[in-house]
C-alpha positions in Angstrom: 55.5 -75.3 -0.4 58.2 -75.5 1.8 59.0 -78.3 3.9 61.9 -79.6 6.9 62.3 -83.3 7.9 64.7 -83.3 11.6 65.4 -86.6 12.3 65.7 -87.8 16.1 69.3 -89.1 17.0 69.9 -91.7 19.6 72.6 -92.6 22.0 73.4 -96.8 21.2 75.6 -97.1 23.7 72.8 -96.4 25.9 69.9 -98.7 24.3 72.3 -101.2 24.5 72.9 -100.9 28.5 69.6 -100.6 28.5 68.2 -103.2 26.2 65.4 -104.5 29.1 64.3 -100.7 30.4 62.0 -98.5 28.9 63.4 -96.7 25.9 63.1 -92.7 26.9 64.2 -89.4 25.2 65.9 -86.2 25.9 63.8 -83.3 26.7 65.1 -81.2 23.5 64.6 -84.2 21.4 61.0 -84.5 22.3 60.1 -80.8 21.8 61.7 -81.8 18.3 59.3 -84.4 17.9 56.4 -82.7 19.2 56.7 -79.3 17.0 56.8 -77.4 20.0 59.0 -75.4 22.7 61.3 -77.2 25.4 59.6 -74.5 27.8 56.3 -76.0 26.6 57.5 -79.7 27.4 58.6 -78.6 30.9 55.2 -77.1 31.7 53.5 -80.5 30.2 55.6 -82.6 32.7 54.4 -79.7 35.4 50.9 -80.6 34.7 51.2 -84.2 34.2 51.0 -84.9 30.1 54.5 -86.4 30.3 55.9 -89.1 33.0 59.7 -88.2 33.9 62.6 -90.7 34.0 65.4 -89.5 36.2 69.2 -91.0 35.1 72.4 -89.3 36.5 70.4 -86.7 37.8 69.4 -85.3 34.4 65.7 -85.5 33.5 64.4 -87.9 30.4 61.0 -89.1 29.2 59.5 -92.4 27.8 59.8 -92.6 23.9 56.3 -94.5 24.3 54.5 -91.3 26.1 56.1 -88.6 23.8 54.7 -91.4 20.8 51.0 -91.6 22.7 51.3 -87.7 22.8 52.6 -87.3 19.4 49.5 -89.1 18.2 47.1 -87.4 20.3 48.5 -84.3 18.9 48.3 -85.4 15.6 44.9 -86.4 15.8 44.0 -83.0 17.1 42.4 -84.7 20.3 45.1 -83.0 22.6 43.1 -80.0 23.9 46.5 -77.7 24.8 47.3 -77.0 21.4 45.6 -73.8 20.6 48.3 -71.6 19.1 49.2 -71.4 15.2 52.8 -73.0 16.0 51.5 -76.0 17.6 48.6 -76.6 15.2 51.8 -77.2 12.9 51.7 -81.0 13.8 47.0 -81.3 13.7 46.6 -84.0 10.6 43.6 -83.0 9.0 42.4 -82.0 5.5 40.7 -79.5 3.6 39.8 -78.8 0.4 41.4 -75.0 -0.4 38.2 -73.3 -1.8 40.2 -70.4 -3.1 41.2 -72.7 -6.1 37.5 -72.4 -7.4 34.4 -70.8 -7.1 32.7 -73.9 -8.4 31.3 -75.5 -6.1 31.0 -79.0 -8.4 34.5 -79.0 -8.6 35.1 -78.8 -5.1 32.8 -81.4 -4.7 34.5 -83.8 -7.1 38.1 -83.0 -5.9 36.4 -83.7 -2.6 35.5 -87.1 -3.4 38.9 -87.8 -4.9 40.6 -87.2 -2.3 38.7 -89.0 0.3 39.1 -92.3 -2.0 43.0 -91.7 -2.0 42.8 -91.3 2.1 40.6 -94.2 2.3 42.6 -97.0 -0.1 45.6 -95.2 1.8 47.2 -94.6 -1.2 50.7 -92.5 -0.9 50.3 -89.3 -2.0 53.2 -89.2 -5.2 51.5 -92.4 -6.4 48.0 -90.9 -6.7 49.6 -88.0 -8.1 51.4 -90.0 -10.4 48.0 -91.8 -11.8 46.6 -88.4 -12.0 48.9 -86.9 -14.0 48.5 -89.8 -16.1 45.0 -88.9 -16.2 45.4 -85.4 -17.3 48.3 -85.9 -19.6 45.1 -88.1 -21.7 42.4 -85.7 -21.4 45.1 -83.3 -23.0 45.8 -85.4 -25.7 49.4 -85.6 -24.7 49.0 -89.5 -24.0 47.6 -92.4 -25.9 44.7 -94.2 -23.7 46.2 -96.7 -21.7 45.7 -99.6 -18.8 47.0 -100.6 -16.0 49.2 -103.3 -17.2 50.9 -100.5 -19.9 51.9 -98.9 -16.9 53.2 -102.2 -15.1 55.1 -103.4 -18.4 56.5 -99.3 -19.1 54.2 -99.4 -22.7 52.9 -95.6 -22.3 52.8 -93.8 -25.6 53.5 -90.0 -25.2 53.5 -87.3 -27.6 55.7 -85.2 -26.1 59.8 -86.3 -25.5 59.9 -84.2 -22.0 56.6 -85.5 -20.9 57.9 -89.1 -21.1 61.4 -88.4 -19.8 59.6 -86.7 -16.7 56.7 -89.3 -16.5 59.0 -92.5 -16.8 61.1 -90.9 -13.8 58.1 -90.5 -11.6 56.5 -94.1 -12.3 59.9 -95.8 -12.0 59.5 -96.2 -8.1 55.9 -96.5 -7.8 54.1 -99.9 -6.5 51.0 -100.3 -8.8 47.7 -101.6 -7.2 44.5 -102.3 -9.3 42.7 -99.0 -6.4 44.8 -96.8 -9.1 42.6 -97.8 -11.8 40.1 -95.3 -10.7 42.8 -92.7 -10.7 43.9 -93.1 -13.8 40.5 -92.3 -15.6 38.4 -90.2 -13.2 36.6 -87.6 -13.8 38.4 -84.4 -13.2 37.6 -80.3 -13.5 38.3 -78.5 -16.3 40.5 -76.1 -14.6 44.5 -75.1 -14.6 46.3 -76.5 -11.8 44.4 -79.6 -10.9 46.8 -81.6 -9.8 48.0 -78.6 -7.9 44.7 -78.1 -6.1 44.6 -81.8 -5.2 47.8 -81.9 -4.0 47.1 -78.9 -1.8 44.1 -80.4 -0.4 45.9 -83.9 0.4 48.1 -81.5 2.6 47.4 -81.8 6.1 46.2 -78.5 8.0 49.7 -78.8 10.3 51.5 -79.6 7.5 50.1 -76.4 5.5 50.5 -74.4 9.4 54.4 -75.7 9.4 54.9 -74.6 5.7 53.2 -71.5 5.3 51.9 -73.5 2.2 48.2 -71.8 1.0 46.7 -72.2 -1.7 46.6 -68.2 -3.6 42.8 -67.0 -5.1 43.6 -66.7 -8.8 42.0 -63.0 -9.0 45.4 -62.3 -6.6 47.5 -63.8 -9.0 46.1 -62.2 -12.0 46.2 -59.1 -10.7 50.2 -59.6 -10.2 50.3 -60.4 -13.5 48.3 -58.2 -15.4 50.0 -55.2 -13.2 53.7 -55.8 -14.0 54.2 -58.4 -16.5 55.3 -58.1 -20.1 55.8 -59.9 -22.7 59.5 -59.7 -22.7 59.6 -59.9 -18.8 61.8 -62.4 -17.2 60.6 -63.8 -14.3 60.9 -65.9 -11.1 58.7 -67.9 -8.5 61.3 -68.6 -5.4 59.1 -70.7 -3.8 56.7 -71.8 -6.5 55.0 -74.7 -5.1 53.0 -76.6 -7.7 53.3 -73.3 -10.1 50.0 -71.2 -10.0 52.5 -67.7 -10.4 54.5 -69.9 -13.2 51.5 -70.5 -15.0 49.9 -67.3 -14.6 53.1 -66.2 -15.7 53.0 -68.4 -18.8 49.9 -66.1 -19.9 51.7 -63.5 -21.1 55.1 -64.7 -21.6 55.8 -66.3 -25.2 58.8 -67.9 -24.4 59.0 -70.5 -21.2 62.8 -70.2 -20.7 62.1 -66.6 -19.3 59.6 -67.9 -16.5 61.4 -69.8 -13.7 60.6 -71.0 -10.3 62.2 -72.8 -7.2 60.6 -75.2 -4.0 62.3 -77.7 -1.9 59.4 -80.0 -2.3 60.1 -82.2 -4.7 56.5 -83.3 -5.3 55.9 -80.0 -6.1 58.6 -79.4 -8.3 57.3 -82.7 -10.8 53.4 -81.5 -10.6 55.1 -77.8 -11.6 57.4 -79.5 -14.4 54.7 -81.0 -16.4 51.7 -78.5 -15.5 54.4 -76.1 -17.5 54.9 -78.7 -20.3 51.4 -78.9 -20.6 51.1 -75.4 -20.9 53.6 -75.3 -23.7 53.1 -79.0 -25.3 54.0 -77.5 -28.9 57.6 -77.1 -27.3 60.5 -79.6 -26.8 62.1 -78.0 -23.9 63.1 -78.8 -20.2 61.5 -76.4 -17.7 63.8 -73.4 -15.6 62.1 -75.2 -12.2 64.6 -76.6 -10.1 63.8 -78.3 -6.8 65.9 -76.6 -5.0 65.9 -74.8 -1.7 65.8 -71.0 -2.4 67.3 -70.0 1.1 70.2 -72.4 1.3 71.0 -73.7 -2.3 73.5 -72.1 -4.7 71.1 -70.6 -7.6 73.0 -68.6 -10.8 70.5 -66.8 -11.9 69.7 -63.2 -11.2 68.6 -59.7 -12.6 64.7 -61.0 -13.1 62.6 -58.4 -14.0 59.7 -59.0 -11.8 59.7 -61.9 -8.3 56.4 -62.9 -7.4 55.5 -65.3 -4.8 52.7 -66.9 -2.0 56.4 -67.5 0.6 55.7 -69.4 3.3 55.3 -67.1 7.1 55.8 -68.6 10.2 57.8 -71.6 9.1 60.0 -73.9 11.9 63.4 -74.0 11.2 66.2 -76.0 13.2 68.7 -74.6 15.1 71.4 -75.7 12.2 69.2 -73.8 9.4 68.6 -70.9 12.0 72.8 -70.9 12.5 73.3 -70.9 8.9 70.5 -68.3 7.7 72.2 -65.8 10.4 75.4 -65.8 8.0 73.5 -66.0 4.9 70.9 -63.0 5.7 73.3 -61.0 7.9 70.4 -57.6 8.5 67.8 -60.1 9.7 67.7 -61.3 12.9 63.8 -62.7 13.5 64.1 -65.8 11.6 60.9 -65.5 10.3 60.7 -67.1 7.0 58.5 -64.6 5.0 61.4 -62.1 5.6 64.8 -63.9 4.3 62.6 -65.1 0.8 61.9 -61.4 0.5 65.0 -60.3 1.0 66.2 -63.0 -1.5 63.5 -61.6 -3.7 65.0 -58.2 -3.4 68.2 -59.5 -4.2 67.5 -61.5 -7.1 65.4 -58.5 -9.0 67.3 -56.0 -11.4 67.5 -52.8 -11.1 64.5 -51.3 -11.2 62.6 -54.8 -11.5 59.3 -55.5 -8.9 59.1 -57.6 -6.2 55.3 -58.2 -5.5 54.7 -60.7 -2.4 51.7 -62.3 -0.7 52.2 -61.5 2.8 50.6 -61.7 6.8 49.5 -58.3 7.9 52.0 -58.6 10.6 55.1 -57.2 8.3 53.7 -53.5 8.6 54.1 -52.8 12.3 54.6 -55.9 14.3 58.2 -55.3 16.2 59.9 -58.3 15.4 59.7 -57.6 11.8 61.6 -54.0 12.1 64.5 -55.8 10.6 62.6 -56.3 6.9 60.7 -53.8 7.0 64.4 -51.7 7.1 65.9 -53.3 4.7 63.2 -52.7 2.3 63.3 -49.2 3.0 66.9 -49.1 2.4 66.7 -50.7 -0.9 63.6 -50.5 -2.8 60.6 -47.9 -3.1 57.1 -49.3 -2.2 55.1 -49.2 -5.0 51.4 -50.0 -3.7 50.1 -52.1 -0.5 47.0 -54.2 -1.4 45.0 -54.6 2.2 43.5 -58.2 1.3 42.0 -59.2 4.3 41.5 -62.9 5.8 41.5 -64.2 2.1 42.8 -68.1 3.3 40.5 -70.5 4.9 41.9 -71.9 7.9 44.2 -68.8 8.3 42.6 -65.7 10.6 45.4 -63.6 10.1 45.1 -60.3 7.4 46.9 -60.8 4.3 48.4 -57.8 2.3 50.1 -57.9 -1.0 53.7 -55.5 -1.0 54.9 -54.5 -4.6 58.0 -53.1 -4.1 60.8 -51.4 -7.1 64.2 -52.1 -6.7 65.1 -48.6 -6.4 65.8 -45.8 -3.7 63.7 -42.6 -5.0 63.4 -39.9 -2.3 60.0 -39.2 -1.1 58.1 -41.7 -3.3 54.4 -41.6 -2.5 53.1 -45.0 -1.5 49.7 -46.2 -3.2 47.4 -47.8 -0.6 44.3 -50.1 -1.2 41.5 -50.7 1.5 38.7 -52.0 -0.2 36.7 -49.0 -2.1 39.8 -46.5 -0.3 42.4 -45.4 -2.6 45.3 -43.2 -0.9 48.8 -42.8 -0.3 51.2 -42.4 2.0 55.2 -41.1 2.0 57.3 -43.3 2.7 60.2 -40.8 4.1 57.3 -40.3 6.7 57.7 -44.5 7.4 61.5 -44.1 7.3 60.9 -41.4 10.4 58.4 -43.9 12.0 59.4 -46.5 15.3 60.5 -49.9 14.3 59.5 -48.4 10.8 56.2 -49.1 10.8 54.3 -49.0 7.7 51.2 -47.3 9.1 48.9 -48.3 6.0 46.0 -47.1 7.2 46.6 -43.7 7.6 45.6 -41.3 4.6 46.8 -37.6 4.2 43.7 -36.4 6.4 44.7 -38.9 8.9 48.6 -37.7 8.7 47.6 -34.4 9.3 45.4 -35.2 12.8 48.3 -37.5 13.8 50.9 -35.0 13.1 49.0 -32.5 14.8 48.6 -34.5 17.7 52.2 -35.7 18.1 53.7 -32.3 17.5 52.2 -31.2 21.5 54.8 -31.9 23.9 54.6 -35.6 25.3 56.2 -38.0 27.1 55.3 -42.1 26.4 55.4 -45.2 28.5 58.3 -46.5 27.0 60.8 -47.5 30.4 58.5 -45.4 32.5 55.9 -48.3 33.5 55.8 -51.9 34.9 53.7 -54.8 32.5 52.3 -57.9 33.8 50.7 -61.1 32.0 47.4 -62.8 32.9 47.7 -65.6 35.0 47.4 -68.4 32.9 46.3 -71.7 34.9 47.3 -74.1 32.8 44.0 -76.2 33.5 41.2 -73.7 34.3 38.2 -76.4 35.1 40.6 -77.3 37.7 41.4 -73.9 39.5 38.5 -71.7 38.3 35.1 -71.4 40.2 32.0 -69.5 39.2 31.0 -69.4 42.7 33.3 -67.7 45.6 34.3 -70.3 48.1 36.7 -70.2 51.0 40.0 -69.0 50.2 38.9 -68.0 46.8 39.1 -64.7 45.3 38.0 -62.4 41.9 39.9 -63.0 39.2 39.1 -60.7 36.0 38.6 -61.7 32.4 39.2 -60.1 29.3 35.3 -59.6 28.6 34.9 -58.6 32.4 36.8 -55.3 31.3 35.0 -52.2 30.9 36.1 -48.2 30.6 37.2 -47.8 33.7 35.7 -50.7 36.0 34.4 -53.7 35.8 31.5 -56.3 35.4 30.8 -58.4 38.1 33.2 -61.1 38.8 31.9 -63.8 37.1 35.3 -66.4 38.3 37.0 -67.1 41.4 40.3 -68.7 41.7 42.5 -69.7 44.9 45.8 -67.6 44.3 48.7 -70.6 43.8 51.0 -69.4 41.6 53.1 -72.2 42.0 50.7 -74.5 40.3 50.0 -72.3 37.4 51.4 -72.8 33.7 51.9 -69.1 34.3 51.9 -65.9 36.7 53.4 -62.5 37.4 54.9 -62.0 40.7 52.9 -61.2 43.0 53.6 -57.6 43.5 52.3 -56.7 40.3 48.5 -58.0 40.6 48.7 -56.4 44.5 49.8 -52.7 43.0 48.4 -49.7 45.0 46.5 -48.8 41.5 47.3 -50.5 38.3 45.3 -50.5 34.8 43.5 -53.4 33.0 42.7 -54.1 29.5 41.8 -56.4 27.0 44.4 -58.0 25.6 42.7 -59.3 22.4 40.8 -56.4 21.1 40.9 -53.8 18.4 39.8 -51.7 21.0 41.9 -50.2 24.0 39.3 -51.0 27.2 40.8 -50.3 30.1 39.5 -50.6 34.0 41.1 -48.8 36.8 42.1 -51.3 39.5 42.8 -50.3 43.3 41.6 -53.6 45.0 44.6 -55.7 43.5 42.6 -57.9 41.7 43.9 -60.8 39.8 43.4 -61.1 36.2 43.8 -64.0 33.4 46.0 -64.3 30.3 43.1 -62.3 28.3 43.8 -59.5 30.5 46.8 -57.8 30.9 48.5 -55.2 33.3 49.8 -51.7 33.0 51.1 -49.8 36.0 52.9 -46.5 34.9 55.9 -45.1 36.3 55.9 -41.7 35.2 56.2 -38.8 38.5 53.5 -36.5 38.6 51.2 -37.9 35.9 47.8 -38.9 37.1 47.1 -42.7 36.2 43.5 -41.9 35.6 44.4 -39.4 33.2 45.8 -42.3 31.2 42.8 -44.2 31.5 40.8 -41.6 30.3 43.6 -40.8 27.5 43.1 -44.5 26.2 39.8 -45.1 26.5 39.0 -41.7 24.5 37.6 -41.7 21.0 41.0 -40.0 20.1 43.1 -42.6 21.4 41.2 -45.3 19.6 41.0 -43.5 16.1 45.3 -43.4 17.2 45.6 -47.1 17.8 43.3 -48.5 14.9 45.1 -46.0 12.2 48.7 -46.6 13.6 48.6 -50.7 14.1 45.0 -51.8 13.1 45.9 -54.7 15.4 43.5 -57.5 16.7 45.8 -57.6 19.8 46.9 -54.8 22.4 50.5 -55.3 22.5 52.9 -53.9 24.6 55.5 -52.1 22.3 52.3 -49.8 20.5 50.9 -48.7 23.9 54.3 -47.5 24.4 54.5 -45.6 21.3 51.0 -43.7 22.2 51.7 -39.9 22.9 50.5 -38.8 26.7 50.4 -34.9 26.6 52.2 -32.9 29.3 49.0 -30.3 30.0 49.0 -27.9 33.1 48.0 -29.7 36.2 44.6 -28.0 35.7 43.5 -29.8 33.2 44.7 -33.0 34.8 42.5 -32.3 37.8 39.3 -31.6 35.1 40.0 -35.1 33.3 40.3 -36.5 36.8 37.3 -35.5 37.8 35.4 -36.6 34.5 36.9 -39.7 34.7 35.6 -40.3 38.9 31.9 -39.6 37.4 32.6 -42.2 34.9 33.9 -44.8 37.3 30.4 -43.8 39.8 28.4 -44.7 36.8 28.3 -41.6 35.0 28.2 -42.3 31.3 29.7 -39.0 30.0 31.8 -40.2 27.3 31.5 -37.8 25.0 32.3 -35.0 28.2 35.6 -36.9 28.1 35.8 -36.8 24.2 35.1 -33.1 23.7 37.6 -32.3 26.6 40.7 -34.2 25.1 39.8 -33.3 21.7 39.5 -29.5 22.8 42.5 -29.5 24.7 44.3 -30.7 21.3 42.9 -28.1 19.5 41.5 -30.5 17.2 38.6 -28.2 14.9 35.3 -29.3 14.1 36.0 -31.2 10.8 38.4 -33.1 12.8 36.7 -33.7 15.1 34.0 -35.0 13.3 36.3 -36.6 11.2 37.4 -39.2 14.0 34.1 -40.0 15.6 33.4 -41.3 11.5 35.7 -43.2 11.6 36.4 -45.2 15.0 32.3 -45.6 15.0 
């Protein structure tokens, strides 16, 4: 769990001239409130969410409009919150059902933790009564009341325990709602308080930390894999301490297991889930609440670091100032990447760094600078493809295993499901942005290589790229029904190879008013492509009406002197193409930067004029796909087992 707190500053010398008026805020210090962009505040005063206060010509809004909205937002009633970053700041809860398969103990933890929401009791108090509660049914604690808590008359049977326990209670207000907390039923399972503490977390608040709860089996697996008895090990952000404890199973002795988070709720449930663990022992626990990225930590050389780090985290400008100097290669401030390079760092020589991780570190751009750094330092042991394995969280999850080493042409183990293969990872050193390409196995390789080996040129700076419109408010400007002064406007699922459905939305072109819009120019192109923009599938349409399209649609117009932009169309809309894309980037979204990578093959200008003429019968109607298929493939001299090969696996 990993958690900021930015605090709003305020000008006095102003609320004191202005003791009568309206209180109001700077632009920049709303976005801060609001957990979102200052370009996203300025298009919420363009559309009329925010009122505007104009003093000495600089722009300011009222404090008690930013507070409505930051309410609204927090409720999750403000429709315009749609993205991952702003869901950040929704407030509501969920029980993590990766902690158990039982359904009864979902259930009961369930009904915990709607009594704590509905007595409103804080969240460190309940905790605090649970532990309590726990600390009995172990046997670590001598039955007790209310009033033994009040008048500090708790018997423990462990010195730590107390000293921890006493520390936590000191602070707490004691209501007679606890009562029930202090002797509830609870599952028989490791990590209870963890798993309540999880689900007490808000949805934003787990969005803004990166903070999910980890299915055990993942865990295990870590464990089982690389630790040993004798291992010494560490958890850099370890939350509640599901890896400590896991660790704990088979390490004897509990000074060898440490662990680190900058929530100090956390750290306490960690503390004493670890004394637990170990209740024979009189011993203070190696987990520190501490922040892992900006604290001083003397420990090093561990043998294996294993963590759940939190992805997509919001850092201020401060932290982001401070973690450039810190984590000098990285430049994407994406949190995932400096805890792994701090995991790197803090292994020994030959130790394993095994991480719980979005999909997105293989090939998404923005991440080149991590995914260099381990290729400069470690060898990858084994990718695990997990899947969507959090609730609440769409994105794929893989798990990296990496040796703090550097040996030369290390073969990469790769798990898909039932797949077992491997890759080279001198072949990801070669690779753009180094990409690792997981999903490509030594048959794929071969096709690939065989493929990019023809002489081609690419898109990249030889093409224009254009957004969607996006309208900012589309009951207002969209029409199913073409009125005067309307025209088309295509959709993402209006998109087919090579045309398109009927129009099925009509829009008045006024860019002006839009949240967002190309110029001009670009939706009026002589010819143009458009495709899907969310898809695992490249769709595109040939355009030469200048149509407008929507944000799900986006716009390709290639710059390259004497190459066909039909050709292209057929080239991406091909079988071939497809099996490319899904092996290369297996991405949900048709970005930019991997169209750019795709190879278009510099043939004779007869066989441009044959894939021309293939693809005019497909735009009349003509459903010759496979025509198309055959003649790319054939013009690749791609064999029959190829061949084959591909249609398998893009169908």
């Amino acid at each position: 769990m990993y958690f900021c707190t930015q605090f709003l500053g305020y000008n006095m010398k102003d609320i004191y001239q202005n003791i009568n008026a309206p209180q109001t805020v700077e632009i920049s210090k709303a976005a801060t409130m609001l957990g979102t962009s200052i370009i996203t505040i300025r298009n919420w005063i363009k559309y009329g969410y925010l009122q505007v206060s104009k003093k000495k010509n600089r722009i300011f809004l009222l404090m008690s409009e930013v507070k409505k909205l930051q309410n609204d937002i927090e409720n999750g009633t403000f429709t315009k919150l749609n993205s991952r970053a702003n869901k950040s700041k929704v407030k509501k809860f969920f029980v993590p059902i990766e902690y158990s398969q039982n359904k009864n103990h979902i259930i009961l933890i369930q009904s915990i933790v709607d009594y704590i929401k509905e007595h409103h009791i804080p969240t460190s108090t309940a905790l605090a009564l649970l532990s309590l509660n726990v600390l009995c049914r172990k046997d670590l604690l001598v039955k007790f009341t209310i009033k033994d808590i009040i008048n500090k008359r708790l018997i423990f049977k462990n010195k730590q325990i107390e000293k921890e326990m006493q520390e936590w209670l000191s602070d707490l207000k004691i209501t007679k709602e606890l009562l029930f907390l202090s002797s509830c039923r609870l599952p028989k399972q490791k990590d209870v308080l963890g798993f309540i503490y999880q689900s007490l977390m808000m949805v934003g608040e787990k969005a803004q930390a990166g903070s999910y709860y980890t299915p055990s089996n993942i865990v295990d697996d870590i464990i089982k894999t690389y630790v040993k008895p004798r291992s010494r090990v560490l958890d850099p952000c370890c939350g509640t301490g599901q890896f400590l404890l896991a660790f704990s199973h088979k390490i004897k002795n509990p000074m060898d297991i440490y662990g680190i988070d900058r929530d100090e709720l956390a750290v306490r449930i960690a503390r004493l889930n670890f004394l637990i663990t170990f209740k024979n022992l009189d011993f203070s626990p190696n987990i520190f609440h501490k922040d892992s990225l900006f604290d001083r930590f003397d420990y090093d050389d561990f043998d294996v670091v294993a963590t759940n780090p939190p992805w997509g985290f919001h850092f201020s400008l401060p932290e982001k100032q401070q973690l450039k100097q810190l984590y000098a290669p990285l430049t994407s401030s994406e949190s995932f990447s400096y805890f792994l390079k701090k995991g790197i760092d803090s292994a020994c020589e030959g130790g394993i760094i095994s991480f719980i991780l979005p999909e997105s570190i293989l090939h998404v751009r923005k991440h080149q600078d991590i995914r260099r750094y381990i290729i400069e330092n470690t060898y990858i042991q084994k990718i695990i493809y997990l899947d969507r394995v959090f609730k609440h969280v769409f994105t794929p999850i893989v798990r990296l295993d990496l040796v703090k080493k550097k040996t030369p042409n290390k073969q990469i183990n790769i798990c898909k499901g039932n797949k077992l293969y491997t890759a080279n990872q001198l072949k990801w050193e070669q690779n753009p942005d180094f990409n690792f390409d997981i999903h490509i196995n030594n048959f794929d390789s071969q096709i690939l290589d065989k493929i990019y080996a023809y002489p081609h040129t690419t898109l990249e700076k030889q093409a224009d790229w254009a957004l969607g419109i996006v309208t900012g408010n589309n009951k207002k400007y969209l029409s199913n029904e073409l009125q005067n002064g309307y025209e088309e406007i295509i959709t993402g699922k209006d998109i087919e190879k090579f045309s398109f459905k009927q129009a099925s939305c009509f829009i008045r072109f006024t860019p002006k008013k839009f949240q967002q819009s190309a110029p001009e120019t670009k939706y009026r192109a002589k010819e143009k492509l458009i495709y899907r923009f969310i898809s695992k599938y490249l769709i595109f349409a040939y355009d030469d009406k200048q149509r407008l399209c929507l944000n799900s649609a986006n716009i390709l117009i290639p710059q390259i002197p004497h190459y066909p932009i039909k050709v292209i169309a057929a080239l991406f809309n091909s079988t071939l193409y497809q099996f490319i894309f899904q092996k290369k980037y297996a991405c949900i979204k048709v970005l930019q930067s991997h169209l750019e990578q795709l190879p278009l093959p510099l043939w004779n200008d007869n066989s441009y004029r044959q894939l021309l003429i293939i693809s005019d019968h497909f735009m009349n109607g003509e459903n010759n796909a496979n025509e198309m298929d055959d003649f790319i493939m054939k013009q690749y001299g791609l064999s029959k087992e190829e061949t084959d090969y591909i249609h398998q696996e893009v169908t």
